[in-house]
C-alpha positions as CSV (number, residue, x, y, z in Angstrom):
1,X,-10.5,25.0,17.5
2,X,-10.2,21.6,18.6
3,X,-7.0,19.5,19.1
4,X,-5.2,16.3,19.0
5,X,-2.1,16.1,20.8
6,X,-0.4,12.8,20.0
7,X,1.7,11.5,23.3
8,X,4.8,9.9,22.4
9,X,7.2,8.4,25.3
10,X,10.5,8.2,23.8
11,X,13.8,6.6,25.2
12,X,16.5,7.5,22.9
13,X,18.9,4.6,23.1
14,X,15.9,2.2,21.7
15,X,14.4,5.2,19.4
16,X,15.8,3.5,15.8
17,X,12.7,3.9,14.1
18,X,11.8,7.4,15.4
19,X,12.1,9.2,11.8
20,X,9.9,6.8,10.3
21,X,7.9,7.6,12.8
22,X,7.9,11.1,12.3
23,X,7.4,10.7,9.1
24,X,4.2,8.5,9.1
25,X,3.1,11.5,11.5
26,X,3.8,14.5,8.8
27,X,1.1,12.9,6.6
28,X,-1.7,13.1,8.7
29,X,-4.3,14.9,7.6
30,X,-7.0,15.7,10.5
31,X,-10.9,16.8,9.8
32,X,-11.4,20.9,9.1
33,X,-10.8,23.0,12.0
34,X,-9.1,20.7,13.8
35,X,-5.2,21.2,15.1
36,X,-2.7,18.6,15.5
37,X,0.6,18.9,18.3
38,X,3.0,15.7,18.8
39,X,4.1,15.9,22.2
40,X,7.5,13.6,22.7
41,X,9.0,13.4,26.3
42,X,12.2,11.3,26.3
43,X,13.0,8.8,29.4
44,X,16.7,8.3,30.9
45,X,19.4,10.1,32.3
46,X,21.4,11.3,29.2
47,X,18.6,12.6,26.2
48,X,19.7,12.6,22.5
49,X,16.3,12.9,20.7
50,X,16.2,17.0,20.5
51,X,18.7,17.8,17.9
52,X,16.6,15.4,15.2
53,X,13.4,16.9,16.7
54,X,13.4,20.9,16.8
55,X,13.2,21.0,13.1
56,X,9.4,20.1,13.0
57,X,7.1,22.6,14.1
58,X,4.3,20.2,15.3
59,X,6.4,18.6,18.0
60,X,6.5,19.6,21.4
61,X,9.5,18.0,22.9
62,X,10.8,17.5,26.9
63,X,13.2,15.5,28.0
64,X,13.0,14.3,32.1
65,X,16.7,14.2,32.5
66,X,16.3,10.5,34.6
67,X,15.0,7.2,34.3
68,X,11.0,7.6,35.1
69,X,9.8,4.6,33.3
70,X,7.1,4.7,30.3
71,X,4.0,5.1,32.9
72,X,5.6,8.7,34.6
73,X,6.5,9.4,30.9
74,X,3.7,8.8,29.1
75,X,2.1,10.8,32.8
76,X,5.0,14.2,31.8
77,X,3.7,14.2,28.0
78,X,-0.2,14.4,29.1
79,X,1.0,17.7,31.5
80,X,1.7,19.6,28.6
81,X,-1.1,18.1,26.4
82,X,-4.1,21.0,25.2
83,X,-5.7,18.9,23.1
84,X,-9.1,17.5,23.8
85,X,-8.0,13.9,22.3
86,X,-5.1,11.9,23.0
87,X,-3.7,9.6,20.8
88,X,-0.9,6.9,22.0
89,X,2.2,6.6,19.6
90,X,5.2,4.3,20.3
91,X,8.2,5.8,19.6
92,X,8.9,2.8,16.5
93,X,4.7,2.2,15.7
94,X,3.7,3.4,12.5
95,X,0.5,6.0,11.7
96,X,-1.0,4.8,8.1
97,X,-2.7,7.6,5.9
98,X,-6.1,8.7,7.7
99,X,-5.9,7.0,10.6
100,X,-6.1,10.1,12.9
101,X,-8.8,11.4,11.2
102,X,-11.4,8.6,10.9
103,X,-10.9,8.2,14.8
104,X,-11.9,11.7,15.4
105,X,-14.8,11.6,13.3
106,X,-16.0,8.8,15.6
107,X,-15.4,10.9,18.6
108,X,-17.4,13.5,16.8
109,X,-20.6,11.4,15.7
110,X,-20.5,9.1,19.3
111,X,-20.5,9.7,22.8
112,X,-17.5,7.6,23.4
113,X,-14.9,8.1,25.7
114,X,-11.8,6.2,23.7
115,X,-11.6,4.1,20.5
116,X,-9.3,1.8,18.6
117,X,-8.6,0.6,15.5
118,X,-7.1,-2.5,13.9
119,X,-3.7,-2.9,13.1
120,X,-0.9,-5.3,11.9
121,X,2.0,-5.8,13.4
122,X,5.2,-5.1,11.1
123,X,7.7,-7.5,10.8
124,X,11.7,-7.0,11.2
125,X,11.4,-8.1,7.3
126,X,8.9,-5.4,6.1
127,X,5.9,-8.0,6.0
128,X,2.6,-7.7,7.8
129,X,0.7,-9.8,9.9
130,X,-2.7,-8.8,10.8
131,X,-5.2,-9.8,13.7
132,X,-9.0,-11.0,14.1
133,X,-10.8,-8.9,16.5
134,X,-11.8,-10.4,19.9
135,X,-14.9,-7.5,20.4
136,X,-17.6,-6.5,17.9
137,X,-16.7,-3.6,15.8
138,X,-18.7,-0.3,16.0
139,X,-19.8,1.0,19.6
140,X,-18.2,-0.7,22.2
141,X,-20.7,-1.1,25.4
142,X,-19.0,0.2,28.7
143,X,-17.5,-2.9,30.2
144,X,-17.6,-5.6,27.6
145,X,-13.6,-5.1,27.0
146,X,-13.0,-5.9,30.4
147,X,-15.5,-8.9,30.5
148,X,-13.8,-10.6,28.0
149,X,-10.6,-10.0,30.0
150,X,-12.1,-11.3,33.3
151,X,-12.9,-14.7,31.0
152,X,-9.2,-15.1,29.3
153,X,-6.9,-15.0,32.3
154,X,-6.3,-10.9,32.4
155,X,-5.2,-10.5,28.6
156,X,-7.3,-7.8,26.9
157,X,-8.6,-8.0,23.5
158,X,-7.9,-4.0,22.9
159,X,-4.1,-2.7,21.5
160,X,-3.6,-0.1,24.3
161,X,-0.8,1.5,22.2
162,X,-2.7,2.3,19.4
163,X,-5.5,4.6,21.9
164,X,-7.3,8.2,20.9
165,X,-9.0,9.1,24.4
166,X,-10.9,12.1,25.5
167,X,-7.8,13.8,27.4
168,X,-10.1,15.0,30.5
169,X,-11.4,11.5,31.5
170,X,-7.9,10.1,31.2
171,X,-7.0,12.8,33.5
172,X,-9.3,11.9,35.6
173,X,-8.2,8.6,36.5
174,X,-5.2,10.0,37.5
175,X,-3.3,9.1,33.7
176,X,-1.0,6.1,33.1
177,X,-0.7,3.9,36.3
178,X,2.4,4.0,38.1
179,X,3.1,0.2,37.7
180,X,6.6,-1.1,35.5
181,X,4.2,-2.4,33.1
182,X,1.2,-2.7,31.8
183,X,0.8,0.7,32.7
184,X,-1.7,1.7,29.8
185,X,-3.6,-1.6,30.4
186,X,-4.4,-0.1,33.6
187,X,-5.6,3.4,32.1
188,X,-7.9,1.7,29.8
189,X,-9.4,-0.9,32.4
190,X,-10.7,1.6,34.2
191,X,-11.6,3.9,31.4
192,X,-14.0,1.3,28.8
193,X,-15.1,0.4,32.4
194,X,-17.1,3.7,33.1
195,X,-17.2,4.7,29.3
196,X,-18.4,3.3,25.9
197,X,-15.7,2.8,23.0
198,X,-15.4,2.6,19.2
199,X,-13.5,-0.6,18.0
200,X,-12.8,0.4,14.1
201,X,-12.5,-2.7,11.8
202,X,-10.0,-0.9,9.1
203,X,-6.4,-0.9,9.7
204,X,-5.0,2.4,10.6
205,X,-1.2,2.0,12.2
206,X,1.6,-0.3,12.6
207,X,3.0,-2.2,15.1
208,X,6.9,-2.9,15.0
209,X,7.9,-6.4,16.1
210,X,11.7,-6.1,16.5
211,X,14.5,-7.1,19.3
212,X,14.5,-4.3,21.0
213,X,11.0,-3.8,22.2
214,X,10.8,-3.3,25.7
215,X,7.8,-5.6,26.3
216,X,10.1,-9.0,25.1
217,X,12.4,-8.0,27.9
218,X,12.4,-11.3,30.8
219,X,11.9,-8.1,33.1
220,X,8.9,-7.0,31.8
221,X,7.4,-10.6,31.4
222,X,8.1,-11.3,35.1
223,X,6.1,-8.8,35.7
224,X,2.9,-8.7,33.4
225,X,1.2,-10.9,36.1
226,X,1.6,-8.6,38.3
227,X,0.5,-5.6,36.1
228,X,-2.7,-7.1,34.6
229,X,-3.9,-8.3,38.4
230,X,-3.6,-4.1,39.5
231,X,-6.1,-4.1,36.1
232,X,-8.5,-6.6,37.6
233,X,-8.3,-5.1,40.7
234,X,-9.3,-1.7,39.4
235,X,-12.3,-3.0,37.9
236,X,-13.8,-4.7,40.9
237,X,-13.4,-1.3,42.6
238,X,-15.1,0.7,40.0
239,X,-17.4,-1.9,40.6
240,X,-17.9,-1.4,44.4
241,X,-18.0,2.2,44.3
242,X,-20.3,4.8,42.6
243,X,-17.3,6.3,40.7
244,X,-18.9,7.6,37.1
245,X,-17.2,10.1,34.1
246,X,-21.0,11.7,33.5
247,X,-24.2,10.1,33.2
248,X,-24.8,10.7,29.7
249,X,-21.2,11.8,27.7
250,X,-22.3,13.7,24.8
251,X,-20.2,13.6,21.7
252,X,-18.1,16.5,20.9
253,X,-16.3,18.3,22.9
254,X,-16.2,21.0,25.9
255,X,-13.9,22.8,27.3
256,X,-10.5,20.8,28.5
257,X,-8.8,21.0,31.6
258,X,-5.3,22.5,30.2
259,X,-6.2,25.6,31.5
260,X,-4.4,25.6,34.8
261,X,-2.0,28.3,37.1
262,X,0.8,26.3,38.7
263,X,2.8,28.7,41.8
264,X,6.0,28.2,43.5
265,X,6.1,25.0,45.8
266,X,5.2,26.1,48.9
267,X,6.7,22.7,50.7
268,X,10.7,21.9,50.5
């Protein structure tokens, strides 16, 4: 049977819209045969999240017990991923009804290696704003996301937080980039680089503007420059080199790479 796990990098001081959350991901409903886990891994030193967590059977919840950062978190949840998608979900986005299932049926029909759909951001006042898309909808040519982004100053015209990936290639490119931000604009560089997408037209999820998010912070400004030029830089190498995910990705899916014995550390 196939599976979706759903990565979620929590950080329980900022986790305020967590049930909701939760709750948007209770209503999925994914294609026949498929099987659904949320894994949540919570960031910092002192974790709150678990006691409003166990109760639901689909999640999967670790906490790391220090400060990683949302790259090395988003990095411990795909560890204990099995599925053979990924989705992203922010710890305060919203999933609307359907949206994990049309993705997967795209997965299913192309042979695509990550795909997107629209979405409106959700204001602190319950409105919605929606979004023109900068990229065609439908297939997605390899490389065309990040051509656009080579022509508008390193700002991508894709929401990385609202991804579904095929878990292996991500794997492959070693997972979320071990940057302070812009970590998933990294992933994806490299990833609609050497594979095809799907860019869906219909709005599927939510994106929380409020105070708190992380990316408003002057830190993490100060340092987008810096994160989107590791992005460029990534793409000129895939460019030099004769790195490739397969030279013809069929749709469906194959056996994932879960399957792995882990001994004692033979090196103190």
């Amino acid at each position: 049977m196939p599976r979706l796990s759903i990565l979620t990098a929590a950080y329980g001081p900022s986790a305020t819209y967590l049930p909701e959350t939760a709750e948007s991901v209770s209503a999925q409903v994914l294609p026949a045969d498929w099987d659904l886990e949320w894994i949540i891994q919570e960031d910092g030193d002192d974790p709150i999240l678990r006691s409003a967590l166990v109760h639901n059977p689909m999640v999967k919840y670790e906490a790391n017990g220090l400060r990683l950062g949302i790259g090395a978190t988003r990095n411990m949840a795909l560890s204990r991923a099995t599925g053979d998608l990924v989705q992203v979900l922010d710890h305060d986005d919203l999933l609307l009804p359907g949206a994990l299932a049309l993705l997967v049926e795209k997965f299913e029909q192309h042979p695509i290696g990550w795909a997107v759909a629209a979405a409106d951001d959700l204001m602190e006042d319950g409105s919605r704003k929606s979004w023109d898309s900068d990229l065609p909808f439908g297939v997605v040519p390899a490389g065309a996301a990040n051509r656009w982004a080579e022509d508008h100053g390193g700002n991508w015209p894709v929401h990385c937080a609202g991804l579904m990936m095929r878990t292996d290639a991500v794997r492959a490119l070693g997972g979320w980039a071990g940057a302070p931000v812009d970590d998933d604009i990294v992933l994806f560089a490299a990833l609609s680089e050497l594979s095809q997408g799907w860019n869906e037209a219909r709005v599927t999820w939510l994106y929380r503007q409020h105070a708190a998010q992380t990316s408003r912070s002057a830190t993490w400004r100060s340092m987008s420059e810096s994160g989107r030029r590791m992005a460029l830089q990534r793409i000129r190498a895939i460019q030099h080199s004769s790195l490739n995910l397969a030279a013809s990705q069929p749709a469906g899916f194959g056996t994932n790479s879960t399957d792995v014995f882990v001994g004692k550390a033979l090196k103190a």
